[in-house]
N, C-alpha and C positions, 0 to 999 in steps of 0.2 A: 511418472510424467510422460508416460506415453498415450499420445491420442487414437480409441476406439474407432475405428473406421462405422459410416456413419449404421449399415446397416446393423452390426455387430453393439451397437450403440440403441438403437430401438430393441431389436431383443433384449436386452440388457433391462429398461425400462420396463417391457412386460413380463419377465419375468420377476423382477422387484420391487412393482409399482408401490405396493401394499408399505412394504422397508421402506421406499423414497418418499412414500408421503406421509408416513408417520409424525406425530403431535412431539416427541420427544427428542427430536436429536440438538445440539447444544448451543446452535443457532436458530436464526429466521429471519425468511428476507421477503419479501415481497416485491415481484419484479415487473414490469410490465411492459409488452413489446407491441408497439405500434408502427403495424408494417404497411407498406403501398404496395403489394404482391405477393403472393401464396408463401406460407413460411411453414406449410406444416411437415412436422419433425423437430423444427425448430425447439420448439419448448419442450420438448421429449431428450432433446438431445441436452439443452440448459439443465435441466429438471436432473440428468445422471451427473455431470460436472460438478451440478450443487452438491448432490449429494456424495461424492467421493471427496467432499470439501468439508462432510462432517456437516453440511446445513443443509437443514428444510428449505426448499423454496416453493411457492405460492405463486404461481406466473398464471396472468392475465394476458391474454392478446386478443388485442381490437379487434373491431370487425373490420373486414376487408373494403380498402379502400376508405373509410370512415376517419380516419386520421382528424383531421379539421374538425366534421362534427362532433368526435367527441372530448377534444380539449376545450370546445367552447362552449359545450353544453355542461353545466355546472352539476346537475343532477346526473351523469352518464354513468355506465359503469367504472370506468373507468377512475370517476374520485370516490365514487362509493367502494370500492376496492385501495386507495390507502396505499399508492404503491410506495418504496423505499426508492426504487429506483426506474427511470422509464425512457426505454429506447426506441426513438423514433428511427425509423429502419428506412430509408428513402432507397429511390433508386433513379439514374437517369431516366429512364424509360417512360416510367410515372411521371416525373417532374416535368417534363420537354410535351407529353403527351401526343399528340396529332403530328409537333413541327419535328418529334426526334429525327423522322426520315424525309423531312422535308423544310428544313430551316428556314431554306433563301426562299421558299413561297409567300414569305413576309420582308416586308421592308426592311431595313438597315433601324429605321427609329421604331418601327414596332420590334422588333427584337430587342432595342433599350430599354424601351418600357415594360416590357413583357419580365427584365429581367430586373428591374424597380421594383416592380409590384410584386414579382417571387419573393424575392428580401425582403419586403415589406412585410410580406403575408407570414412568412416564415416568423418574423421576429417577433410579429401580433401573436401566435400562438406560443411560441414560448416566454414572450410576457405572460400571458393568462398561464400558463406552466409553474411561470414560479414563483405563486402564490402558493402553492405547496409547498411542504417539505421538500420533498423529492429531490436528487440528483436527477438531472437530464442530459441523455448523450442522445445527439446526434448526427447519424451518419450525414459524410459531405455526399458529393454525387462522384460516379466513375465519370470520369473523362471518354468520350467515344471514341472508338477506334478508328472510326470510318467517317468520309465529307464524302457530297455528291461533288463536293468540288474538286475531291482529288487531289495535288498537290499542289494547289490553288488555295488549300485552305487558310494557309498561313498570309495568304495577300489582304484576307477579310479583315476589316475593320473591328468588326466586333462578332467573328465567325462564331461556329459551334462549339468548337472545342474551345475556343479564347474564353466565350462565354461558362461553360463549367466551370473553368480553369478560374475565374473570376470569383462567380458567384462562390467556393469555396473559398476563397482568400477572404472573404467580406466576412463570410461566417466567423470560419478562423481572427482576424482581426474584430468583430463583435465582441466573442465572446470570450478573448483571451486573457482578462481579469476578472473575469466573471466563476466565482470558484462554485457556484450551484449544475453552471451548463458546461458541457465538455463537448470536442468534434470528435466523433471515431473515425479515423480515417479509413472509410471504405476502398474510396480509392487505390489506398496504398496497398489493404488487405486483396483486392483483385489483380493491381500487378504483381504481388508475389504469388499468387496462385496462378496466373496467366490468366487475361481476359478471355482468350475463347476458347479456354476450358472452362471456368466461371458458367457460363450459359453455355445449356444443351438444346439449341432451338426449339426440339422437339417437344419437350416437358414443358418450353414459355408461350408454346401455340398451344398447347391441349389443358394447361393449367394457369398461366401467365407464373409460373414460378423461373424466377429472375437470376437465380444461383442455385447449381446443379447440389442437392441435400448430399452428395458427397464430402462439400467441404463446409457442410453443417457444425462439424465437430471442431473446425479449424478457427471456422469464424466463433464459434458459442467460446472457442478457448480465451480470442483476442476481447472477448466484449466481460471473461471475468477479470477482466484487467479494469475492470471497472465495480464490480463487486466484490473483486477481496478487501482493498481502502475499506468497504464499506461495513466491512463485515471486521475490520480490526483482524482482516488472516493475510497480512501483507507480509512476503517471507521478510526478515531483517538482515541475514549473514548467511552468504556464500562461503560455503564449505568447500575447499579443492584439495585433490591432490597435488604431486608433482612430477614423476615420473611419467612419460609418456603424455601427460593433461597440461602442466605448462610449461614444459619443453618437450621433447622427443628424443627418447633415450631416458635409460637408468643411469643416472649420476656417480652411484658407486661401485659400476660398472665402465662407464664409457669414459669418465673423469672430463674436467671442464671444459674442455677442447673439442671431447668427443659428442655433447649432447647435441640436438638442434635444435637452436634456437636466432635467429634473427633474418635480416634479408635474403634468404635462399630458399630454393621452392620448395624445400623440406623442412627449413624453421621457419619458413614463415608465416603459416596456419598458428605456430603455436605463440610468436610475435606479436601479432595481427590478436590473438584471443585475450593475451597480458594486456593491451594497450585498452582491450574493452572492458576487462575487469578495473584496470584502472579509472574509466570514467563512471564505472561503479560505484567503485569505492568516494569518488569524490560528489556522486549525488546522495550518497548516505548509507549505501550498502555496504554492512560490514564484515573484512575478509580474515579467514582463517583457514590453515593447512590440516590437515590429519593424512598425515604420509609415511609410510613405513621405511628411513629411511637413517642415517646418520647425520645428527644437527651438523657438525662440523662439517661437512661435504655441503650441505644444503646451504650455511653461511657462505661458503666459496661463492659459489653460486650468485648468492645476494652480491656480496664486494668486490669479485673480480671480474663475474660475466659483461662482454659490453651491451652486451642485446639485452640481457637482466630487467625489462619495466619496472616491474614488482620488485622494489625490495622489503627485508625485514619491519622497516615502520611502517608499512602499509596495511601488516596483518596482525590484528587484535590477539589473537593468540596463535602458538605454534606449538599443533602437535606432532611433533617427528622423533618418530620412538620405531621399535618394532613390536608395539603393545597392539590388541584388536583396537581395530578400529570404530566399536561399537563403542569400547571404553576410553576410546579417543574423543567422541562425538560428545558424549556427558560432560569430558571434564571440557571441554572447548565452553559447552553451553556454562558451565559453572564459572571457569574462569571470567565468560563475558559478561553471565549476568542477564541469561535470555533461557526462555524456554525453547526444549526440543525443537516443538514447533513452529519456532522460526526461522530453522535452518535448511536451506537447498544445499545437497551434494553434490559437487561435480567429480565425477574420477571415471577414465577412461577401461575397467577390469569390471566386466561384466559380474561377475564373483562378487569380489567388495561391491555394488549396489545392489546385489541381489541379499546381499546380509545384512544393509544398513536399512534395506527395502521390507525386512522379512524381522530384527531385534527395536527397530525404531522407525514403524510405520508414520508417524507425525512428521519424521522427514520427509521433503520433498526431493527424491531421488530424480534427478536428470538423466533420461536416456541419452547416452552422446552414439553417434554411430560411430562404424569401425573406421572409416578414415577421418583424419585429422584434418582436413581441409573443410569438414563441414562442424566443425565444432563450432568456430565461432558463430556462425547464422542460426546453431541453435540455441545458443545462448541466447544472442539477437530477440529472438522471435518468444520470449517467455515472457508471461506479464506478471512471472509470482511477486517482483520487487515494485510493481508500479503503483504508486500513491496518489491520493487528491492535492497533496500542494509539498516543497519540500521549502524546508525552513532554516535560519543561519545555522543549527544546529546539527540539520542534519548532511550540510558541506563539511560543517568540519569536524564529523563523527573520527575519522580515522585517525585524523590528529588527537581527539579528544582519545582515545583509545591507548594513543601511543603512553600519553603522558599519565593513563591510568596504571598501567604495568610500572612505570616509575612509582608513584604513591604506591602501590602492593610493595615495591622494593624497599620504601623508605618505612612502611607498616614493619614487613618481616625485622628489619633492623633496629628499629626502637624500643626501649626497654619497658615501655609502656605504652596502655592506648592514650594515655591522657598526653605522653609525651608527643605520642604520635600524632591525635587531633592539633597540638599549640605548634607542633612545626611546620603541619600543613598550612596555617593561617588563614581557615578558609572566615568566607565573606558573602553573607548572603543580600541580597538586595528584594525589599518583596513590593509589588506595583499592581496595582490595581489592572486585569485586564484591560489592553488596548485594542482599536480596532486592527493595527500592525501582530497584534498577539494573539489574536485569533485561531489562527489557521495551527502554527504549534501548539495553544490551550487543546484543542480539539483532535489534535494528533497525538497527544499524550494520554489524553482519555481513552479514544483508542486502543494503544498499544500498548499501554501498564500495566500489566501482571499481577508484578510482586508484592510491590509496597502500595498496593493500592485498596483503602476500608470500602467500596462497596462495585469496582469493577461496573459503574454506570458507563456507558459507551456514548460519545456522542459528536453528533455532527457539527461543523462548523456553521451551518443557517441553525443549529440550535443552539449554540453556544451564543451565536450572535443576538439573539433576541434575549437569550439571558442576561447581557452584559446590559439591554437595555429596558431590564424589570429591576424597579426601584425595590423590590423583596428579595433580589439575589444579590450576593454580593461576592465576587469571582479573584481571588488574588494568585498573582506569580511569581513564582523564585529563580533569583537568577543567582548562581552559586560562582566563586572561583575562587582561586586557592593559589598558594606561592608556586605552582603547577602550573598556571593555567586558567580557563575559563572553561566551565562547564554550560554555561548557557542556561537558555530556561528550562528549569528543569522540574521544576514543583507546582500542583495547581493544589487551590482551595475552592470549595464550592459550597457557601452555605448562604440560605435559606436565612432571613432575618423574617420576626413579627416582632412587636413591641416587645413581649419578656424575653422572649425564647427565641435562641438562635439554634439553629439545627445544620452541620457540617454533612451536607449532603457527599461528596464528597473528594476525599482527602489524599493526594497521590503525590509520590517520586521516584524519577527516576533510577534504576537499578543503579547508577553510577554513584550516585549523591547520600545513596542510603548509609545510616551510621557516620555521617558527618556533622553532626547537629543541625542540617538545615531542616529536618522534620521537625524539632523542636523550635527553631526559630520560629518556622511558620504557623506552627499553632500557638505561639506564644503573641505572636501579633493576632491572630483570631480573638483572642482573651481578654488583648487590653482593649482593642475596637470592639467588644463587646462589651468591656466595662466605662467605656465613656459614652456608650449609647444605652446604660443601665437597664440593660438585660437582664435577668435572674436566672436563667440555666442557658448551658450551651450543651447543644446533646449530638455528641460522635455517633453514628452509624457504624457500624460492622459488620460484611455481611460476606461470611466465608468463600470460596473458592476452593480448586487444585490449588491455584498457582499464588494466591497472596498471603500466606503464612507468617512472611515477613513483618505484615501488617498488624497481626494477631497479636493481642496485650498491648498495644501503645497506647490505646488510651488510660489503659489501666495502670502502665507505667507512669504517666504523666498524672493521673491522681483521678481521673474521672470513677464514676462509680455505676456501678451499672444497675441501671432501672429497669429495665425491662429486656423481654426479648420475645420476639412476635415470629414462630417458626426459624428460619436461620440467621432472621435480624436480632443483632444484638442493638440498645439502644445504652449509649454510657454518657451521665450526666455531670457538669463541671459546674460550679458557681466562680463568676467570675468574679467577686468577690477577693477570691484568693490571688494573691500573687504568682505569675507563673511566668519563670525565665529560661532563656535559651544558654547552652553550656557557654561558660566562660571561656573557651575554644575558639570559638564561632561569634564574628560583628555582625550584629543586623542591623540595617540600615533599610528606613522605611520611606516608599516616597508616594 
């Protein structure tokens, strides 16, 4: 997780042009960048990020200045290219045009209108926009640094900068239920860079490029904040140390008195960084230790620290052992029930990231620097965990987590699994996708690994128009247990014609697997296909690394397998037959 400085970044590009744009790596995205000023490096520089993400990317950029005509020309290259994803790249400079360095040359009501009809115009093309597929970002404008009026400007009614200031609040308010358009806020990306290091006059007179390609690499970082969602590689769990990462001091060293941790200008870096993983964890990122250290010193910690943010239920699992920490990383992912590669490390020992960076490259190792006062801004500044929408489910991940290590408690102590499923009590509930259930159906496609028969990925503008073809038919599970409530956690996706229904497909969450709500949910597939007299139901299966879990279920459940077309298995049911969910487990259908 360290970013190439940009030159060091184009070399990089031409020396593995050939590697980066190969047909084969395990993604593919298509991306398209529509800029109002010189951006070249840009997609040279996207183009290596993708590729260090394990994805092909396919990047188109506009022609210069063409923005407009070519969202509105229906033949452009731009839709004959198909993009997945497309960023309109603005800049003040473009947008203000003639009045940037000279506003008040116009009236007070012409600069109203002027800034109507910007919004206007802007909003006409991203209607025509999203008639596509596509995700659309884009940038708001920078705020100017500089008025002819001086420190007069703030007396203006409807001044320069008020006007930016504006016209970005409208976008933002436009589009802030609107789950296809997103703002990046460029703005924000130039005052953390500093605006006038941002532009190097000399490159915007001899090329009109608007952002000095140095911080190429910084901005290409903040805009995959916008393609990992898309691409289902959104990290899930923060991995940390303790010692020295979230407090200051070794604990079995310094003792509880001795570490630093809270309002002083030594704990407070590491105060200040618990309080932001804390609002982590409550947007749905899930937290776990691997620390070499003694549990019982580290429970101090947890129950008697007063500074302590983080306590013990806040983290999914806890590895604190003095076992490697490679073999800490595995059982964490095993325990939670996620792949490798959803996990970002945090730990402050150059050494351990250099081994978790070098035995389990799928980690996303965070570079932290050597003082602790900047740890938290780089935490800040990462977009491995940023998503397109966050759903009740994923607020109340850490709770749900908590009460899962209870169930594991009450599994190990049962003298059976059967005893074990009838004390959980679980209860599944199954409902016909909603328009409200959208945005998690489609985030679970996404992100489901394990128990998932054909690992299809998909967007929420496609889930949506599925939901409104009378030949699909999309159903969801919502599980909870004398535990707890797991939420929705299971989709079905099948494909109706008159005989045959075909379970395009069929997925649940790591948590819910082995509770009968898999069998609940196809046992409702079975009966609504036997009162719409269907004659076969045919499961899809089509292997993976990661969905093994998935493998034999239909054959468990009695289907028979008909065919198999390269790695598609096709397994056939007559609904005919009877087929129920374990006596464990109440379904309730509505």
């Amino acid at each position: 997780m360290t970013l190439k400085p940009f030159a060091e970044t184009i070399s990089f590009y031409r020396l593995h042009k050939k590697e980066i744009e190969k047909k084969d790596s395990r993604a593919d995205v298509r991306i398209a960048l529509l800029p109002s000023s010189t951006i070249a490096g840009l997609k040279e520089t996207m183009a290596v990020h993708c590729h260090e993400m394990g994805l092909r990317p396919d990047i188109y950029v506009g022609k210069y200045k063409q923005t407009a005509q070519e969202i509105l020309d229906p033949k452009s290259d731009l839709y004959n290219f198909k993009p997945h994803i497309i960023f309109i790249l603005s800049n003040v400079r473009a947008a203000l045009g003639e009045t940037y360095l000279g506003p008040y040359a116009i009236s007070q009501g012409t600069r109203k209108r002027w800034f109507e009809r910007t919004l206007k115009e802007t909003e006409k093309l991203i209607a025509v926009l999203k008639k596509s597929d596509a995700k659309i970002v884009i940038s708001n404008l920078e705020v100017p640094t500089h008025s002819p009026l001086g420190i007069l400007e703030n007396k203006e009614e409807l001044g320069l900068q008020k006007t930016v200031r504006e016209i970005n609040e409208r976008l933002c308010d436009q589009y802030k239920k609107d789950v296809q358009v997103f703002i990046f806020d460029y703005e924000g990306f130039l005052s953390r860079i500093g605006k006038q290091n941002a532009l190097d006059p000399k490159l915007y007179y001899l090329g009109d490029i608007t952002l000095d390609p140095q911080y190429f690499p910084a901005l290409t970082e903040q805009l995959m904040g916008y393609i990992r969602p898309l691409k289902a590689l959104t990290k899930k769990c923060l991995v940390v140390d303790l010692d020295n990462t979230m407090w200051g001091g070794i604990i079995g060293e310094d003792g509880l008195g001795g570490i630093k941790l809270g309002p002083t200008p030594e704990g407070r870096p590491f105060w200040e960084l618990q309080k932001y993983m804390l609002s982590l964890s409550e947007r749905g990122v899930i937290l776990a230790i691997n620390s070499k250290n003694n549990l019982e010193d580290v429970r101090e910690v947890f129950k008697k620290h007063p500074h302590q943010v983080l306590k013990e239920e806040h983290f999914a699992s806890l590895q604190i052992n003095w076992s490697d920490k490679v073999e800490n990383m595995r059982r964490i992912a095993e325990e939670i029930g996620i792949g490798i590669d959803s996990i970002a490390f945090l730990d402050d020992n150059p050494a351990e990231r250099a081994l978790i960076r070098s035995a389990l490259p799928e980690v996303s190792v965070i570079e932290l620097p050597e003082d602790p006062a900047r740890f938290l801004e780089t935490l800040q500044r990462l977009t491995l965990f940023d998503a397109f929408s966050l759903s009740p489910e994923d607020k109340k991940r850490s709770e749900m987590y908590t009460t899962e290590r209870k169930r594991q408690s009450l599994k190990k102590s049962s003298g059976s699994l059967e005893e074990y499923l009838r004390t959980l009590g679980t209860t599944i509930t199954i409902r016909k996708a909603s328009p409200d259930s959208i945005p998690r159906v489609a985030q679970l496609t996404q992100k489901t690994n394990q128990f998932n028969t054909t690992t299809r990925r998909r967007t929420e503008e496609e889930i949506r128009k599925l939901t409104s073809d009378k030949n699909t038919l999309i159903l969801t599970v919502d599980v909870k247990d004398n535990f707890g409530e797991s939420g929705l956690t299971g989709v079905a996706i099948v494909r109706l014609a008159k005989e045959n229904w075909r379970i395009d497909s069929f997925l649940l969450s790591c948590r819910v697997i082995g509770r009968g709500a898999e069998d609940g949910l196809l046992s409702a597939i079975i009966k609504r296909a036997k009162r719409a007299k269907a004659k076969t139901i045919v499961g899809e299966f089509i292997p993976t690394p990661k969905n093994a879990p998935a493998k034999g279920f239909y054959k468990r459940c009695g289907f028979v397998l008909a065919e198999s077309v390269g790695k598609t298995e096709m397994w056939e049911y007559s609904p005919i037959k009877n087929f129920e969910a374990p006596k464990t487990v109440t379904v309730k259908e509505q």
